[in-house]
SEDODREN-347283 format. One line per field, with one value per atom (N, C-alpha, C): residue number from 1; atom name; x, y, z. Coordinates in nm, 4 decimals. Example, Ala and Ser with C-alpha at 12.3 -4.5 7.8 and 13.67 -1.06 7.14 Angstrom:
# SEDODREN-347283
n = 1_1_1_2_2_2;
atom = N_CA_C_N_CA_C;
px = 1.3190_1.2300_1.3200_1.2850_1.3670_1.2900;
py = -0.5690_-0.4500_-0.3300_-0.2250_-0.1060_0.0030;
pz = 0.7800_0.7800_0.7800_0.7080_0.7140_0.7870;
This chain:
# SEDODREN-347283
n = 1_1_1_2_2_2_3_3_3_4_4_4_5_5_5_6_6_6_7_7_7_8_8_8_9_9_9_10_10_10_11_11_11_12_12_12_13_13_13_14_14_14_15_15_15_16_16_16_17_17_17_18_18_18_19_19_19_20_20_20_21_21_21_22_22_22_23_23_23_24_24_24_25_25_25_26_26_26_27_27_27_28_28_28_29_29_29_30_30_30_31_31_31_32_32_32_33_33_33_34_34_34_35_35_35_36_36_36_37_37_37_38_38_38_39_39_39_40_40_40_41_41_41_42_42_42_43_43_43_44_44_44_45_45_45_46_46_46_47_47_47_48_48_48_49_49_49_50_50_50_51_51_51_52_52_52_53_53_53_54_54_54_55_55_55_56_56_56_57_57_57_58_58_58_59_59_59_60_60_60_61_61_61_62_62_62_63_63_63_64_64_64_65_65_65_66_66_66_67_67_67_68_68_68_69_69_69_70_70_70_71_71_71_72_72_72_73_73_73_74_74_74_75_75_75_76_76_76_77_77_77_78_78_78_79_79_79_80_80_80_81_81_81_82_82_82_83_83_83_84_84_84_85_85_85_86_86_86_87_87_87_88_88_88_89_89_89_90_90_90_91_91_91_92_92_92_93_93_93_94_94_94_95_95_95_96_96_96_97_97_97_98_98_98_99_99_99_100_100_100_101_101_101_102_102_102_103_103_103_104_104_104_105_105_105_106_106_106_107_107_107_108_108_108_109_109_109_110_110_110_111_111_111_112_112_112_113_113_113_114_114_114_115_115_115_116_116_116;
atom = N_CA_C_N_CA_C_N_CA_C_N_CA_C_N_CA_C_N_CA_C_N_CA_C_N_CA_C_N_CA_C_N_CA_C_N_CA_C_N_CA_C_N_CA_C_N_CA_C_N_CA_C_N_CA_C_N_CA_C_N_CA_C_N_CA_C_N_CA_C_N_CA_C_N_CA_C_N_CA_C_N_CA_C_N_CA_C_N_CA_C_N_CA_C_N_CA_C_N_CA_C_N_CA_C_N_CA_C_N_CA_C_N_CA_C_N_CA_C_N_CA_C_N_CA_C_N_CA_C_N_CA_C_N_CA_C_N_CA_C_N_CA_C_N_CA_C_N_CA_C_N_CA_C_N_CA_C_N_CA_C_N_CA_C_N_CA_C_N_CA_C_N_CA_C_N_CA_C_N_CA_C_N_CA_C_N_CA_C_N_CA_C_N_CA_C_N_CA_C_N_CA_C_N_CA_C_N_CA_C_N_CA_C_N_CA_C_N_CA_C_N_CA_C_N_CA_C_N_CA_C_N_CA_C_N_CA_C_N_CA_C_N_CA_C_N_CA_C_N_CA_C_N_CA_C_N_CA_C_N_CA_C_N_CA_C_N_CA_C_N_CA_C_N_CA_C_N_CA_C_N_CA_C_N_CA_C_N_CA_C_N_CA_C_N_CA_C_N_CA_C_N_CA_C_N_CA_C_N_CA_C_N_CA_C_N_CA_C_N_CA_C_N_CA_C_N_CA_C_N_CA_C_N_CA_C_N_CA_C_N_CA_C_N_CA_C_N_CA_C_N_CA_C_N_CA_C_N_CA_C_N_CA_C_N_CA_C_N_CA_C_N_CA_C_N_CA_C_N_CA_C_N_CA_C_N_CA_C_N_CA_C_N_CA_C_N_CA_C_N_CA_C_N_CA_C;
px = 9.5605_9.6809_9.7104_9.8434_9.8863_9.9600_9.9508_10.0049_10.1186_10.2066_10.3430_10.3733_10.2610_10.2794_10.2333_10.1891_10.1704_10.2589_10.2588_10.3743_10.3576_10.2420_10.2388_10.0569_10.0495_9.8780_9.8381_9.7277_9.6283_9.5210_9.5376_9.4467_9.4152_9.2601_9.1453_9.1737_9.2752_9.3281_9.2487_9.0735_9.0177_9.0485_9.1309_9.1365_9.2921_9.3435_9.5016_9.5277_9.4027_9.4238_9.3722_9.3065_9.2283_9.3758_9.4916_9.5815_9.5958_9.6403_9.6790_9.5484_9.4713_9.3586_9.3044_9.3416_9.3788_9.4949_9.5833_9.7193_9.6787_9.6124_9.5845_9.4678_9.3394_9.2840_9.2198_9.3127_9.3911_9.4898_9.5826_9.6738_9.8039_9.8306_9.9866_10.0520_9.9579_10.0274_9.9381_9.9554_9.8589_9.7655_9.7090_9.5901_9.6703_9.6546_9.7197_9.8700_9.9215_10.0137_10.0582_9.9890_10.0246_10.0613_10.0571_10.1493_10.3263_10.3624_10.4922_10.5630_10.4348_10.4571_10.5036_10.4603_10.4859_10.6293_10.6517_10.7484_10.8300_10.9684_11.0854_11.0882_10.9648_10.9838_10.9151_10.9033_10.8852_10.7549_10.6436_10.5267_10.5278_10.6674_10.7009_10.7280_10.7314_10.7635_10.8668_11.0003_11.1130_11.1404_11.0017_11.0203_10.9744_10.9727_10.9892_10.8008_10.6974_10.5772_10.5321_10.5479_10.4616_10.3432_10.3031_10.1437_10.1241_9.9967_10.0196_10.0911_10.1528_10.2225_10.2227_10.1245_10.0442_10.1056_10.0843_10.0746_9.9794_9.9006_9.7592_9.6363_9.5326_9.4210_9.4185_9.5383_9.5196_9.5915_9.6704_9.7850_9.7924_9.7095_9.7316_9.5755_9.4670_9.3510_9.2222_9.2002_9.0887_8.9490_8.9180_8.7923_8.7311_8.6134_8.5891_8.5865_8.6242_8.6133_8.7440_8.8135_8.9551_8.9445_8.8567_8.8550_8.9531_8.8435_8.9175_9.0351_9.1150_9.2129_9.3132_9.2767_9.3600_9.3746_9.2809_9.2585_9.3799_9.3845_9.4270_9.5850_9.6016_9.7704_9.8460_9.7576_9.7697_9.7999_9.7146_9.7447_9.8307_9.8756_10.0296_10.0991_10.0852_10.2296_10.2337_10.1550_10.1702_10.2370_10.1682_10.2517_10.3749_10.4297_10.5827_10.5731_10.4420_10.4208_10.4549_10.4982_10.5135_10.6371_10.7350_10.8584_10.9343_10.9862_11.0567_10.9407_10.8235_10.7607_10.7125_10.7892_10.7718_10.8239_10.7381_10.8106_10.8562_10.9524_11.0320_10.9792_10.9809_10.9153_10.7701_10.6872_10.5391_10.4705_10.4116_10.3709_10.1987_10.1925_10.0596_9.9747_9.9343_9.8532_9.7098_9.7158_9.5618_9.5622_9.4058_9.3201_9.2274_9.2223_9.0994_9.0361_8.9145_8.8259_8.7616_8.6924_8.5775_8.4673_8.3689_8.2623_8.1877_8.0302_7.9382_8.0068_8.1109_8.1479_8.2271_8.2809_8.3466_8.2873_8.1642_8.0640_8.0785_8.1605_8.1264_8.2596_8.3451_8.4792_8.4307_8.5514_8.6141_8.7000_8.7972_8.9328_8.9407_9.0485_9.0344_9.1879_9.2507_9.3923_9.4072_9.5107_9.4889_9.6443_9.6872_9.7879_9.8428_9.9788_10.0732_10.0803_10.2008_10.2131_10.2760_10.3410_10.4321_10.2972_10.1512_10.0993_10.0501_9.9702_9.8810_9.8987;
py = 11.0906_11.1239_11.2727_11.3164_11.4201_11.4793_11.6278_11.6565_11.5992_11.6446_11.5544_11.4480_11.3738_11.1969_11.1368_11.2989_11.2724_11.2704_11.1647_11.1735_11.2271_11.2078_11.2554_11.3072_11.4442_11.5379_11.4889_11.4659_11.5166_11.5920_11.7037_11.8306_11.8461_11.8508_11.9414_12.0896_12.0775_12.2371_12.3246_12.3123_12.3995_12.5326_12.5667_12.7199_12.7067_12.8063_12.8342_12.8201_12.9304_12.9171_12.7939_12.7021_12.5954_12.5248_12.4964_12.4326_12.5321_12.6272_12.7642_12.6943_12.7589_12.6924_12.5748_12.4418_12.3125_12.3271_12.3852_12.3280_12.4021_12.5142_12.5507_12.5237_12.4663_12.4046_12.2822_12.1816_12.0966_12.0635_12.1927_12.1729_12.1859_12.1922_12.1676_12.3330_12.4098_12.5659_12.6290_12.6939_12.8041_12.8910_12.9137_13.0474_13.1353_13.1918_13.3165_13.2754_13.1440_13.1467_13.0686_13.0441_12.9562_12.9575_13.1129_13.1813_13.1055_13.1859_13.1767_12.9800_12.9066_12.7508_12.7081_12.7551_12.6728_12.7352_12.8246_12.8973_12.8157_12.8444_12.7824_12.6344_12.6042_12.4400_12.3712_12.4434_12.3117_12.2076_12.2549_12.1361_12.0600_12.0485_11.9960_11.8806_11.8016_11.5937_11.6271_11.6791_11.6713_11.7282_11.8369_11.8966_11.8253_11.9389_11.8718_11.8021_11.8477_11.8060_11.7578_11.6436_11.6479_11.6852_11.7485_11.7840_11.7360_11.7011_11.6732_11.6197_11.5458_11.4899_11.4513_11.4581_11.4005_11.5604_11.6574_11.8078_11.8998_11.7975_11.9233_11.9210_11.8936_11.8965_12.0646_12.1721_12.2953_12.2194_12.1284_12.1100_11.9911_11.8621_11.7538_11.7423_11.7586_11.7359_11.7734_11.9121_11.9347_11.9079_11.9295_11.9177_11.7612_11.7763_11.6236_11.5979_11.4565_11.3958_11.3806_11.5157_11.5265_11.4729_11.4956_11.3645_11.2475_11.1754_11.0227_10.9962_11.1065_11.0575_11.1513_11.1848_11.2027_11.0871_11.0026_10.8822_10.7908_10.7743_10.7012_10.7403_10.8570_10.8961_10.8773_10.8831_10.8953_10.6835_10.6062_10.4741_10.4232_10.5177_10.4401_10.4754_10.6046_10.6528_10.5744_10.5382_10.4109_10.3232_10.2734_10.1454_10.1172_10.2240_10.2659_10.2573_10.2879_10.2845_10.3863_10.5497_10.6501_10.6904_10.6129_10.6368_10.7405_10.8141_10.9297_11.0534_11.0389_11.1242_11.0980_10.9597_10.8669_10.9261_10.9503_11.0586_10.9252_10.9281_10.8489_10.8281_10.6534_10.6602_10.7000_10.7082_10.7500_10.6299_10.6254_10.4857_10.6057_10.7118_10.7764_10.9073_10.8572_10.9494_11.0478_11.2055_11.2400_11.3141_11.2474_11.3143_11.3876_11.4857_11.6225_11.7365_11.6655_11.7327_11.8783_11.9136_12.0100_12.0217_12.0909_12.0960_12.1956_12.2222_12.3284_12.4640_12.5433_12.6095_12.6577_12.5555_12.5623_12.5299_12.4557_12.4168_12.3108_12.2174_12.0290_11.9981_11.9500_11.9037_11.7407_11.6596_11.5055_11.5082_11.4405_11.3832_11.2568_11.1918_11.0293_11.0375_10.9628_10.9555_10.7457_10.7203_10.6231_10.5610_10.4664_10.3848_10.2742_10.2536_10.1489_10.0381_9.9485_9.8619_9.8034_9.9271_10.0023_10.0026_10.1088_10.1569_10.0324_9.9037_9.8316_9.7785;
pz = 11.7326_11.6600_11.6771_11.7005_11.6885_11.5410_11.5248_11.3452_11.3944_11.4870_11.4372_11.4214_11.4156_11.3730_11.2651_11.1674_11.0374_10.9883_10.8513_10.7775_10.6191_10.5652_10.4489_10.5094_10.4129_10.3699_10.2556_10.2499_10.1098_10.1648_10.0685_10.1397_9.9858_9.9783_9.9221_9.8726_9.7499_9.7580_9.6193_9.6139_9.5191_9.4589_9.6184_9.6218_9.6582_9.6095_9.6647_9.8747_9.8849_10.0263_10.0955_10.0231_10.1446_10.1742_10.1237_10.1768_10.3028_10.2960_10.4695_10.4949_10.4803_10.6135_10.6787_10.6127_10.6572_10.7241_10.6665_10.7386_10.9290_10.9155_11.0353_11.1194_11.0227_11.1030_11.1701_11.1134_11.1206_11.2428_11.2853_11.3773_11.3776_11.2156_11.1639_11.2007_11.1993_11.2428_11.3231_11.3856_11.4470_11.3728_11.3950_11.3292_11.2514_11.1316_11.1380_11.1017_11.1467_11.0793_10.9451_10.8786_10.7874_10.6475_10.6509_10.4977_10.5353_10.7021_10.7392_10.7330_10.7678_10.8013_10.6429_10.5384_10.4513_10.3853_10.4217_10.3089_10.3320_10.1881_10.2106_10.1297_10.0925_10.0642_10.1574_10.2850_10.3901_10.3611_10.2681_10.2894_10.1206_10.0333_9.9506_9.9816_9.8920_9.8843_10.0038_9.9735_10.0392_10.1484_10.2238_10.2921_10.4693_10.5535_10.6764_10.7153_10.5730_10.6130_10.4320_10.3930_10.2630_10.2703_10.1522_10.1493_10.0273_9.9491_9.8120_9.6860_9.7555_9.6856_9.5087_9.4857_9.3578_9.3036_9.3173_9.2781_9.3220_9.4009_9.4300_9.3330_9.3400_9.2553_9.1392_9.2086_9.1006_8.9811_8.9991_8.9108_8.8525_8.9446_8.8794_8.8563_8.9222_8.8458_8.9398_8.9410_9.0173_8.9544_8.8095_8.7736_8.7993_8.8748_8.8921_9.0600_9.0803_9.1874_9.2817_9.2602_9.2873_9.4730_9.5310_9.6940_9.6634_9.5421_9.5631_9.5230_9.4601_9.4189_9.5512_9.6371_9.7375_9.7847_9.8291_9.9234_9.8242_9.6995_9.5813_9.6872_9.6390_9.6543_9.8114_9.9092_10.0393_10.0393_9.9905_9.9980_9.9187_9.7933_9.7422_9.8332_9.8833_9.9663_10.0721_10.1310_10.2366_10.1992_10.0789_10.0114_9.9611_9.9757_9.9049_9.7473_9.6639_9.5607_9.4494_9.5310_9.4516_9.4110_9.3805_9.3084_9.3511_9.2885_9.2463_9.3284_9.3994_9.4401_9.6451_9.6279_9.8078_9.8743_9.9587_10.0983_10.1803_10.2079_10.2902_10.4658_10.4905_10.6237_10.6252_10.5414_10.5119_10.5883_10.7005_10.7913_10.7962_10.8432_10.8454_10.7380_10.7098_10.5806_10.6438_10.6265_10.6978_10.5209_10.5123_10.3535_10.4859_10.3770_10.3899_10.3130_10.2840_10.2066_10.2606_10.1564_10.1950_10.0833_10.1374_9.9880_10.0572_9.9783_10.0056_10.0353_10.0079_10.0072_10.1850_10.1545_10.3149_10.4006_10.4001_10.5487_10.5806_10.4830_10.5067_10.5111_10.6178_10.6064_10.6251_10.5837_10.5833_10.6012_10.7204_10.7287_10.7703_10.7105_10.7554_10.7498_10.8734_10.8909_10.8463_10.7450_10.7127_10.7601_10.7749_10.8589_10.7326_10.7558_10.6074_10.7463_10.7236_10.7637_10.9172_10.9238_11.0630_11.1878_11.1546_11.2321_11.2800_11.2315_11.2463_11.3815;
C-alpha cells in the first residue's frame, strides 16, 4: 500500500508531536516536513487526509489502552458506522501505535468492503 491509498489514520498521539512524526514516518510527508503537512485543517475529518477521527487519545481518551480503541474507530469508519464524524469513501484504514518510549512501533492497514 501506498499513503495515498489511505483513506482514514489512527495514530498513537501520547504526545502532541507523535502525530508529525507518524505522519512522516509513515510516508504521508517528508522528514522535516510535517508541522507544514498538517496546517490549514488538512489532517481533520474533512480534510484532504483524516487522522483521528475519534479526537485523538489527548482529547478523547488517552489514559489506558488508548491502541484498542484506535483499531475500534478505524473499523467503524470502514463500516460507515461514524455518523456526523464518517470520512466519506473510507474503504482503507492504517492504525499506529508506539510504546517503550518510542522504540516499539505497530501498524496494521485494515480494508471495508470495496478493498476485499
Amino acid at each position: 500500500m501506498k499513503p495515498s491509498e489511505i483513506d482514514v489514520l489512527a495514530l498513537y498521539d501520547a504526545f502532541t508531536i507523535n502525530t508529525i512524526l507518524f505522519l512522516e514516518d509513515l510516508g504521508f510527508c517528508p522528514k522535516g516536513e510535517g508541522g507544514r503537512f498538517v496546517e490549514g485543517g488538512r489532517i481533520g475529518p474533512t480534510g484532504e487526509l483524516a487522522v483521528n477521527t475519534n479526537g485523538g487519545g489527548l482529547s478523547y481518551c488517552h489514559p489506558g489502552m488508548y491502541g484498542l480503541f484506535l483499531l475500534i474507530e478505524a473499523v467503524r469508519q470502514l463500516r460507515r458506522q461514524c455518523n456526523e464524524r464518517q470520512v466519506p469513501r473510507a474503504d482503507l484504514a492504517l492504525v499506529h501505535g508506539n510504546g517503550g518510549v518510542l522504540s516499539a512501533q505497530a501498524t496494521t492497514i485494515l480494508g471495508g468492503p470495496a478493498t476485499v
